[in-house]
C-alpha positions, 0 to 999 in steps of 0.5 A: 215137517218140510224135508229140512225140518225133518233132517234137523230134528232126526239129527238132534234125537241122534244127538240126544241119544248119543249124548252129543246134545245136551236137551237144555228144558224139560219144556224143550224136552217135552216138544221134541217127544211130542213130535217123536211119540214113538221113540223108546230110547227117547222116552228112556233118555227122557226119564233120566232127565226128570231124575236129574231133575227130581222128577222121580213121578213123571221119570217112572211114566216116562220109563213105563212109556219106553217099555211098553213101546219096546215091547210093541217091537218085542224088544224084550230086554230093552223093555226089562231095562226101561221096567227096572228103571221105573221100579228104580225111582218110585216105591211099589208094593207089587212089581208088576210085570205082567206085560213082559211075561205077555210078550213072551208068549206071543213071540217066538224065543226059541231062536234068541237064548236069552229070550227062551230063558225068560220065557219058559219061567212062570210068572212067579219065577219071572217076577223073582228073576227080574227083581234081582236083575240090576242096571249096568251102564258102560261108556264105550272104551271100558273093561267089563271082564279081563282074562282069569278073573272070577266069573261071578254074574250073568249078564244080558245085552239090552243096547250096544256093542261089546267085544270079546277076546278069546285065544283058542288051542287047537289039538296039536296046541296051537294059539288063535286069538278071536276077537267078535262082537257080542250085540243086543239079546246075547248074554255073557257069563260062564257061571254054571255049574253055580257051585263051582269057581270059574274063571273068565278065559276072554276078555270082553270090553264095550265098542259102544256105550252099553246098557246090561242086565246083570244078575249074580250067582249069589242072587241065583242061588237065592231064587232056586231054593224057592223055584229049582226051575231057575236053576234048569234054565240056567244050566240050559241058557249057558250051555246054549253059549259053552258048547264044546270044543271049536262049537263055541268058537264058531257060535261066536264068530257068528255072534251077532243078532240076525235081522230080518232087513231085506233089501237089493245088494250088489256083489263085487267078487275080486278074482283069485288070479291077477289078469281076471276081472271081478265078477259082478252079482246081483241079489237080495239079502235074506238076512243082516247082522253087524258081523255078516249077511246071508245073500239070495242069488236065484237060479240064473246063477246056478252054474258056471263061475260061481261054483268057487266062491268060497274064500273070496273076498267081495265088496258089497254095496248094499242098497238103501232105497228109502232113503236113496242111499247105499252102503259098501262093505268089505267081505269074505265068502264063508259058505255057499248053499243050494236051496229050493225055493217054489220048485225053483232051485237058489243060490245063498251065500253066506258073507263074514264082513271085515268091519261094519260100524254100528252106525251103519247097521244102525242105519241099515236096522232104521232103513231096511226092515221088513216085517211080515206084512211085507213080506209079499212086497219082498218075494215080488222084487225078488221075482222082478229084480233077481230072476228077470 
């Protein structure tokens, strides 16, 4: 496609993802997956459209292809999604999900709570849990949970933002109220101990539209008199998220998924006294949430005006090269560490953005990552652009 073309038609898949273009044909529908064959919501988007249309053979097909493309990129529970609505609209004797029990051994979990959960299940216990797991689809803008009500189900984020309001009592009694994001791989539902009535001390909407894997205590219970191990893994799983004291409070601040997108950032920390100028920073991240990012400075920056950095607030302008384009955000330093790194001592700093739109860390994700192949490439602009 000429660069115009290719504008237009990544515009109209973002269309047809977030439901702004309604595709009118299944023909039409056909030629635009034929020019983006490896786009798994699209395929996922796709087979909702055969439903709607009776076509619940081609819409299974359809389905399958998203998960298995899901899995290539070892995006776990958006494959389970697309698996359970394939199960959904055919008929099967066996529900087959060796595949999904495949990737999770060739993956690293132990770092995503919700991946480990399911990886440290057998075959059999995983091919049981999935087939209680149900679809949840919510618009941005709903109420998932409020504040008192019963918690009752465990739920896994597979796409989407939601936001989840917490107040917190200090020691002295003293109300804070957080508001973060939950994103895709965590989960919500303070279910465990099962035995025991607990009730829902935030509240917790969608920011975006969501896709949720839901699973009810009553479906737990049913499983662990057949594997007790389920009941094992979902102590462990919601303990990863309960903590004690302020642990959970600050778990949750950081609750979002940390990306591996490295790329050039330019830091502008404003002064602390009027009459200072800002300083200016060159560096690279090392990694990217929606929530924040951790930034590489290098051994130039060892001493002198950056000893103070925590606290500071800062603008970043993240740079897209790909796509020569850069994002600015605003922010606040939280920490400040020094590392070694080839005998060679850095400086990371740790920014907790003010606000990013999923958007823009959608753009970022797309834009930006970097996977182990090029990892070289990365350390050698580090070298050039950093250090020089």
């Amino acid at each position: 496609m000429l660069k115009g073309q290719t504008e237009r038609h990544d515009e109209v898949i973002r269309s047809i993802l977030d439901g702004s273009y309604g595709v009118k044909s299944i023909d039409e529908f056909n030629a635009i997956l034929a020019a983006t064959p490896e786009n798994p919501l699209l395929f996922r988007t796709y087979g909702d459209a055969l439903v709607n249309n009776d076509m619940y053979d081609a819409a299974a097909d359809a389905y399958k292809q998203s998960s298995s493309l899901f899995l290539e990129s070892n995006n776990i529970l958006q494959a389970i999604f697309s698996k359970l609505l394939q199960w959904s609209v055919i008929k099967v004797r066996d529900r087959e999900c060796r595949a999904i029990y495949t990737a999770l051994r060739e993956i690293r979990t132990e770092e995503v709570p919700s991946y480990e959960f399911f990886a440290r299940m057998n075959y059999s216990e995983l091919a049981a849990v999935l087939g209680e797991l149900e679809c949840v689809r919510m618009p941005a803008g709903e109420l998932i949970k409020g504040q008192g009500e019963p918690e009752t189900d465990l739920y896994f984020i597979a796409e989407g933002v939601l936001s989840e309001t917490i107040d917190h009592y200090s020691q002295d009694n003293e109300s804070q109220r957080f508001t973060v994001n939950l994103t895709e791989t965590m989960f919500f539902g303070d279910i465990y101990p099962i035995e025991n009535e607990k009730f829902s001390r935030s509240v917790i909407e969608s920011y975006t539209n969501v896709d949720l894997l839901k699973i009810s205590k009553g479906d737990i219970v049913n499983i662990r008199r057949r594997y007790p191990n389920i009941d094992f893994l979902t102590m462990r799983l919601c303990r990863t998220r309960n903590g004690s004291g302020n642990g959970r409070y600050l778990h949750l601040v950081r609750a979002t998924t940390r990306y591996q997108l490295q790329t050039k950032v330019t830091l502008k920390i404003f002064p602390q006294q009027e009459g200072e100028n800002p300083l200016v920073i060159n560096g690279i991240t090392d990694d990217l949430s929606l929530g924040g990012a951790c930034i590489r400075l290098g051994e130039k920056y060892w001493t002198g005006s950056i000893t103070n950095l925590v606290g500071r607030t800062v603008k970043m302008l993240i740079s897209v090269p790909k796509v020569s384009a850069g994002i600015d955000v605003l922010g606040k330093i939280v920490w400040r560490r020094e590392v070694a790194y080839d005998e060679r001592k850095n400086i990371l700093v740790g920014i907790q953005f003010q606000q990013m739109s999923p958007d823009e860390f959608e753009f970022l994700k797309k834009h930006c990552y970097v996977g182990d192949g090029e990892q070289d490439m990365i350390y050698s602009l580090w070298e050039s652009y950093v250090k020089k």
